[in-house]
RODO-715679 format. One line per field, with one value per residue (C-alpha): x, y, z. Coordinates in steps of 0.1 Angstrom, whole numbers, padded with zeros to 4 digits. Example, Ala and Ser with C-alpha at 12.3 -4.5 7.8 and 13.67 -1.06 7.14 Angstrom:
u	(0123, 0137)
v	(-0045, -0011)
w	(0078, 0071)
// end
This chain:
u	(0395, 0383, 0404, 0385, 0352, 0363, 0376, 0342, 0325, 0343, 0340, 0301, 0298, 0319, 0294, 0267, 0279, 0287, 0251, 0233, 0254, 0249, 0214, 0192, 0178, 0140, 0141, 0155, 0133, 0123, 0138, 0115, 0097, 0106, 0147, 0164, 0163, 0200, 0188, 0151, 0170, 0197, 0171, 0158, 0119, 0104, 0098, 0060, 0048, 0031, 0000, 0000, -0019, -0029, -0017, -0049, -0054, -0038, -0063, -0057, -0077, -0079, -0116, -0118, -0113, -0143, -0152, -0151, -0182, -0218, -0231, -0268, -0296, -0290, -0320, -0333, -0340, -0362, -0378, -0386, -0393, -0392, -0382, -0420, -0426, -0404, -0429, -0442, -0408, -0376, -0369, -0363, -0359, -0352, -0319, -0308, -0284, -0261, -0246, -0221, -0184, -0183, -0190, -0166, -0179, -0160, -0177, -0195, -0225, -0227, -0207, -0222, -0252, -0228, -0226, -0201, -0193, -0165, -0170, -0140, -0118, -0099, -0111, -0142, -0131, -0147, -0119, -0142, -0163, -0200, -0209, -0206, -0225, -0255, -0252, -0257, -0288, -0304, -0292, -0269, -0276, -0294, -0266, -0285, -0279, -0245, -0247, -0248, -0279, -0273, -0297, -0306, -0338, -0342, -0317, -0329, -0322, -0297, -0270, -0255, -0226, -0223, -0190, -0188, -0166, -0136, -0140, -0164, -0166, -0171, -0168, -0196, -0210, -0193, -0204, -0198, -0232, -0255, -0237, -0238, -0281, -0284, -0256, -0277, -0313, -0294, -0286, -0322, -0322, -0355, -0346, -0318, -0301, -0284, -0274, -0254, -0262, -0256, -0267, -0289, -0275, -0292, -0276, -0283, -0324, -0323, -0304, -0329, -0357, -0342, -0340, -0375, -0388, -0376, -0397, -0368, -0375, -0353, -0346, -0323, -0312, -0330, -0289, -0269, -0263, -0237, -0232, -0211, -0238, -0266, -0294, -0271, -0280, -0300, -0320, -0305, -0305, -0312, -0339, -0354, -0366, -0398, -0414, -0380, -0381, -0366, -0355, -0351, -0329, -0351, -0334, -0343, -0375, -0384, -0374, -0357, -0321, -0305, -0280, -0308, -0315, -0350, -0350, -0351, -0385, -0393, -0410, -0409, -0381, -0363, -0337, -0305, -0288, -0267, -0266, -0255, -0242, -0216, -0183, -0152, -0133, -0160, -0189, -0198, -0219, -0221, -0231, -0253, -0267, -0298, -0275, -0284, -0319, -0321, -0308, -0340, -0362, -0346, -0345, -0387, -0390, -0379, -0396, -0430, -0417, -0409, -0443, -0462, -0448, -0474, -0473, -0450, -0424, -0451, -0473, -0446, -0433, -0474, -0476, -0443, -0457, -0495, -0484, -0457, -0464, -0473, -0455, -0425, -0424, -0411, -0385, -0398, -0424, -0450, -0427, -0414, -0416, -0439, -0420, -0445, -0479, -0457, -0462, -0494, -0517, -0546, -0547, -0577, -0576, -0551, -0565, -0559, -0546, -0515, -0498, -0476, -0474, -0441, -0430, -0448, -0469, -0505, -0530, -0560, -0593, -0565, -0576, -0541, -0541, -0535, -0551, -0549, -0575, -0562, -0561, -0583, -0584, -0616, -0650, -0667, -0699, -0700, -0692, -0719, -0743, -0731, -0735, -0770, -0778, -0756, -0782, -0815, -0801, -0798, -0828, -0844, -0827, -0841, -0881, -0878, -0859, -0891, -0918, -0902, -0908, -0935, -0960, -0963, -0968, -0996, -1013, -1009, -1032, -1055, -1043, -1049, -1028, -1015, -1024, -1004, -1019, -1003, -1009, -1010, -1039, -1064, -1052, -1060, -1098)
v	(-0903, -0906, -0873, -0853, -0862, -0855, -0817, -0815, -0821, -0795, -0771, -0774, -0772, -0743, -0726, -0736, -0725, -0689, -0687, -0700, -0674, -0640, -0649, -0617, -0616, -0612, -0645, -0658, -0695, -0699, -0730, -0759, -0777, -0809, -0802, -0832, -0839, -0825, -0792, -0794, -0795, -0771, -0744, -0719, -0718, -0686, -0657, -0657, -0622, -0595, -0581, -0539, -0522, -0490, -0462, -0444, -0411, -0389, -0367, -0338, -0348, -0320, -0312, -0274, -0275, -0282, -0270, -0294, -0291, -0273, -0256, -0240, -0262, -0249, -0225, -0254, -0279, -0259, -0246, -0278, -0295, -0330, -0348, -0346, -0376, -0397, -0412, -0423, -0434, -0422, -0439, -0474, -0499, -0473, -0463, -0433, -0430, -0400, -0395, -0371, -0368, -0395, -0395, -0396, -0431, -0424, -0396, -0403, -0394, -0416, -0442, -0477, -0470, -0460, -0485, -0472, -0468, -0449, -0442, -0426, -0453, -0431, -0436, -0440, -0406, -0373, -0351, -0321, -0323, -0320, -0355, -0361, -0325, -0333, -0369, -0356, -0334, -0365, -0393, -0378, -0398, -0383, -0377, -0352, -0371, -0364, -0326, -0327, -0305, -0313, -0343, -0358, -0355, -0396, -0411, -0447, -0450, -0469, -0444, -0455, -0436, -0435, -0411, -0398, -0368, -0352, -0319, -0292, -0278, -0299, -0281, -0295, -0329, -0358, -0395, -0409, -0387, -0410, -0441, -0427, -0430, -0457, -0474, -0464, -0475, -0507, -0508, -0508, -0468, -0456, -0419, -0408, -0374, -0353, -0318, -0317, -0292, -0305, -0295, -0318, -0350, -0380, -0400, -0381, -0383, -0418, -0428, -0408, -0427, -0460, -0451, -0439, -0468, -0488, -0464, -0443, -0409, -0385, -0357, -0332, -0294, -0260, -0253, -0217, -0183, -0163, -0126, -0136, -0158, -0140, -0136, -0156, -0194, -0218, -0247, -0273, -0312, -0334, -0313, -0301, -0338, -0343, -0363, -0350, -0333, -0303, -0280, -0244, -0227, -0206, -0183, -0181, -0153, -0174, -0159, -0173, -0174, -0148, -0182, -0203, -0209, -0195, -0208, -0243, -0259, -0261, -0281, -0275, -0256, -0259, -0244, -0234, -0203, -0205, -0246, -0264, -0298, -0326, -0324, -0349, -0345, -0319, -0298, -0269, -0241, -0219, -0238, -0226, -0234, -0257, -0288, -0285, -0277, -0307, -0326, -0319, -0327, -0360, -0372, -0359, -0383, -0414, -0403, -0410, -0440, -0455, -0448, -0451, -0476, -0486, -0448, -0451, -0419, -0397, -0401, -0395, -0362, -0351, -0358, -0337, -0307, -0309, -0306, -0282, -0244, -0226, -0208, -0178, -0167, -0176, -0202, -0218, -0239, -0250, -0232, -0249, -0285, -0297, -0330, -0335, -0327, -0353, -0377, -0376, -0361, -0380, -0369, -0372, -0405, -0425, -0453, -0446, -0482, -0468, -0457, -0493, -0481, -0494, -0509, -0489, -0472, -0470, -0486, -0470, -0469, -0467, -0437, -0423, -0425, -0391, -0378, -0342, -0334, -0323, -0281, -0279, -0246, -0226, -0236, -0208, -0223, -0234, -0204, -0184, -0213, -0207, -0168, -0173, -0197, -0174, -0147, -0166, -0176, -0139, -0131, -0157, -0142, -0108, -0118, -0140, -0113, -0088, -0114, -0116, -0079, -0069, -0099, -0093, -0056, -0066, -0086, -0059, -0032, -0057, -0060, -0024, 0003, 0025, 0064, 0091, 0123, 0156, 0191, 0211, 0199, 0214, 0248, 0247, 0251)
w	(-1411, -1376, -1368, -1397, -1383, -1352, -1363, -1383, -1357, -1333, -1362, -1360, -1325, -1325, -1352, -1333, -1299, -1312, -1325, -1294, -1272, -1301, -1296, -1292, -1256, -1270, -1280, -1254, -1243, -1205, -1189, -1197, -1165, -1176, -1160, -1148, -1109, -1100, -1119, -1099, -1065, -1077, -1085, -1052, -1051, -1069, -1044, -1039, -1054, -1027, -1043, -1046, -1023, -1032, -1003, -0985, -0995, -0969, -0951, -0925, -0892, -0869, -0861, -0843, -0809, -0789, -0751, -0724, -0711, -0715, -0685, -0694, -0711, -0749, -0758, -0783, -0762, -0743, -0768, -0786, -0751, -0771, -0736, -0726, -0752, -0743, -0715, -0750, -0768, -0772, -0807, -0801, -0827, -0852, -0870, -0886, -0907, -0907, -0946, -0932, -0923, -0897, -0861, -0827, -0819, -0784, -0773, -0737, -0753, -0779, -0778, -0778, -0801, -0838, -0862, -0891, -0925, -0947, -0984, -0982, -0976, -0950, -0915, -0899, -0880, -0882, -0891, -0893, -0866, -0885, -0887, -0843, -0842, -0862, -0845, -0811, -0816, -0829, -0808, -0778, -0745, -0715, -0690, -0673, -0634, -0643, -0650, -0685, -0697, -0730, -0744, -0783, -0793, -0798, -0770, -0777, -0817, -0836, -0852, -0884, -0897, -0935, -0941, -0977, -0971, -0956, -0961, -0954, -0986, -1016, -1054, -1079, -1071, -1051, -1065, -1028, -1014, -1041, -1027, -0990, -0992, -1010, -0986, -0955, -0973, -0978, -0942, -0932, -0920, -0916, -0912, -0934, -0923, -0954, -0938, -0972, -0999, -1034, -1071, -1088, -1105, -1117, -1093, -1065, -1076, -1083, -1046, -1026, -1050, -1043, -1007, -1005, -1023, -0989, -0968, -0956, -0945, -0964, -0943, -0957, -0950, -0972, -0977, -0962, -0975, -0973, -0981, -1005, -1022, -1012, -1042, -1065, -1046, -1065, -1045, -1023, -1032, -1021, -1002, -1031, -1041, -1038, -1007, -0988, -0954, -0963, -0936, -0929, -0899, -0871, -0848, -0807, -0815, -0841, -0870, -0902, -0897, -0924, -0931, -0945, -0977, -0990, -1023, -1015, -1009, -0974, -0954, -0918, -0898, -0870, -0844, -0865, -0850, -0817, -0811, -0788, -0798, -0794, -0813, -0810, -0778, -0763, -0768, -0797, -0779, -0807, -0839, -0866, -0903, -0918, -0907, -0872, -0882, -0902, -0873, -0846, -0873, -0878, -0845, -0840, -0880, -0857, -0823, -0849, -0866, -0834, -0818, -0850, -0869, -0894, -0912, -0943, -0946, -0965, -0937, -0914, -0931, -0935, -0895, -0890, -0912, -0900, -0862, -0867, -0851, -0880, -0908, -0898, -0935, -0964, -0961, -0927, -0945, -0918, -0889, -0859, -0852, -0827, -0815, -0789, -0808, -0843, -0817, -0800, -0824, -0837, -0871, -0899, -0917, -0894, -0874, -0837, -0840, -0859, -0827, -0816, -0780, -0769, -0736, -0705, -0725, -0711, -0736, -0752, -0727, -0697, -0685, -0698, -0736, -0749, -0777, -0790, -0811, -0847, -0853, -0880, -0900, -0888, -0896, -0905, -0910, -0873, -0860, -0877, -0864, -0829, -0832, -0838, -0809, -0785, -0799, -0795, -0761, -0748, -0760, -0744, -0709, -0721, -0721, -0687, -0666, -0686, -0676, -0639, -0635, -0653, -0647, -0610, -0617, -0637, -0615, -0586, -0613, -0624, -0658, -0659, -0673, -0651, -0643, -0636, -0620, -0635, -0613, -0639, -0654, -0621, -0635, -0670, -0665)
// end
């Protein structure tokens, strides 16, 4: 009896062994936790998982090769002549952001002042060389004592970086330039370079918005032509937007560079055609478009904030505009910059308090406060007023030099007129 058990018994486990073991996988359990202490110590710890780290984007870093050196003082800088503020300020205590490719934070000329950001999630490098040459107009330092004739137009600002792009050439819109502005608005950048031309998106408006609602000054470039494009381009953005700096490209004579963008609202121009600029590893002698243009107006937006730092950016872009040299044409907007009259110009309606003279500046009453007087348009009314003076003047000058004469003639004859003896009258009797 005990045997048939037994054999029962060995029959069912049988049964049951087969079916545990023709199991389907799928269905398989997971070990339980609660194990018994041999199969605890028996069992090797589970290999801690490595999170996946998505690979960078692989990106092709070989700016153009730039020049070693620059030997003359480039054509702009003289014409500008924006070194004769900086006995006022040379931009300290503001920053500017440059929404661009990234800049060659090792370049002698600039490094130390570049704070820097990448969008791109690349490298803070600029692999194209645009971002370091717009940097360089605005901010490059004045080596000059060293042989360097090459100088920014605001040595003393704070450069931030804000790199959206690799590549020179970008077709249709890129979501990184919307994030770029507001990144450097964020960041506390009171002038905001954009030598980027982009169509219109809502994004795009609503970043320079947000950044102008922090009193950033927008500056951005009209945009280039090609012969390719020409009469077919539309307006640049964010330049078009209103309250933006937007800026056209002036050759040496002062012209309107054939390469700048007329359709694009304009508000002042600047130097754009044969530029001399910083680049990584060197120098570019030769540079041209609305970027570079863009670039001298920038660095003259924070010579003003710097020395005028109560105006909000509207009043900053009205100063740049009311003191620039006057209009070239369509397309150049107010003309040249002024970057010496932006700054010292007492303008109508602005408190002379509003210039916050910085360290070694003289104070008002001195005896060396400068103040231009504002070129208003002509006054016609005064001048007519004037005419009539100068005539009552002369006239005046007419009778006295009459009485001077002709009184003491008088006097001689008595009063009396004068007679005149004729010959041939004795012969007519």
């Amino acid at each position: 009896m005990r045997a048939v058990k037994l054999g029962g018994l060995a029959v069912a486990g049988a049964l049951g062994l087969v079916a545990f073991t023709s199991a389907p996988p799928a269905v398989a359990l997971k070990p339980t936790p609660r194990t018994s202490p041999r199969a605890t110590q028996s069992r090797k710890p589970p290999a801690k998982s490595t999170p996946t780290v998505a690979p960078s984007p692989t990106i092709q870093c070989n700016p153009p090769q730039a020049v070693a050196s620059l030997t003359t003082e480039p054509w702009a800088q003289q014409q500008l002549d924006f070194t004769r503020a900086w006995n006022m300020t040379k931009g300290k205590g503001v920053t500017v952001a440059v929404v661009d490719s990234g800049i060659d934070v090792t370049h002698p000329q600039l490094a130390g002042r570049v704070t820097s950001v990448d969008l791109t999630h690349t490298r803070t490098t600029d692999c194209i060389g645009h971002g370091t040459a717009v940097a360089g107009i605005i901010a490059a330092q004045d080596r000059r004592s060293q042989n360097v004739p090459f100088v920014g137009v605001a040595p003393d600002v704070r450069l931030l970086s804000v790199k959206f792009t690799n590549q020179e050439h970008i077709q249709g819109s890129d979501p990184n330039l919307a994030k770029a502005i507001r990144e450097a608005a964020a960041l506390k950048a009171k002038v905001i370079n954009v030598s980027v031309q982009a169509p219109d998106t809502p994004d795009l408006k609503a970043a320079v918005k947000y950044a102008q609602s922090r009193d950033a000054v927008v500056v951005a470039a009209a945009g280039n032509v090609t012969d390719q494009n020409r009469g077919t381009v539309g307006p640049a953005y964010p330049a078009e937007y209103p309250d933006v700096i937007g800026v056209g490209s002036l050759t040496s004579g002062g012209a309107v560079a054939d390469t700048s963008n007329t359709t694009t609202k304009v508000s002042v121009s600047a130097p754009g055609q044969a530029v001399a600029t910083t680049w990584p590893g060197g120098y570019a002698p030769n540079e041209e478009g609305s970027s570079f243009a863009a670039a001298f107006v920038s660095g003259t937006a924070a010579l003003v904030r710097a020395y005028h730092p109560k105006l909000n950016y509207k009043q900053v872009k009205a100063r740049i505009e009311a003191t620039a040299n006057g209009s070239a044409g369509v397309g150049s907007g107010a003309g040249m910059i002024n970057p010496w009259q932006a700054v010292t110009e007492l303008l109508p309606g602005e408190d002379s308090g509003s210039a916050g003279a910085p360290p070694g500046a003289t104070e008002p009453g001195s005896g060396h406060a400068i103040q231009i007087a504002y070129r208003k348009p002509p006054d016609r009314r005064t001048r007519s007023v004037a005419l009539v003076v100068t005539g009552a003047a002369l006239g005046a000058v007419v009778i006295a030099v009459a009485a001077g004469v002709f009184v003491p003639m008088g006097r001689r004859r008595g009063w009396q007129p004068g007679r005149r003896s004729v010959g041939s009258d004795a012969n007519d009797t």
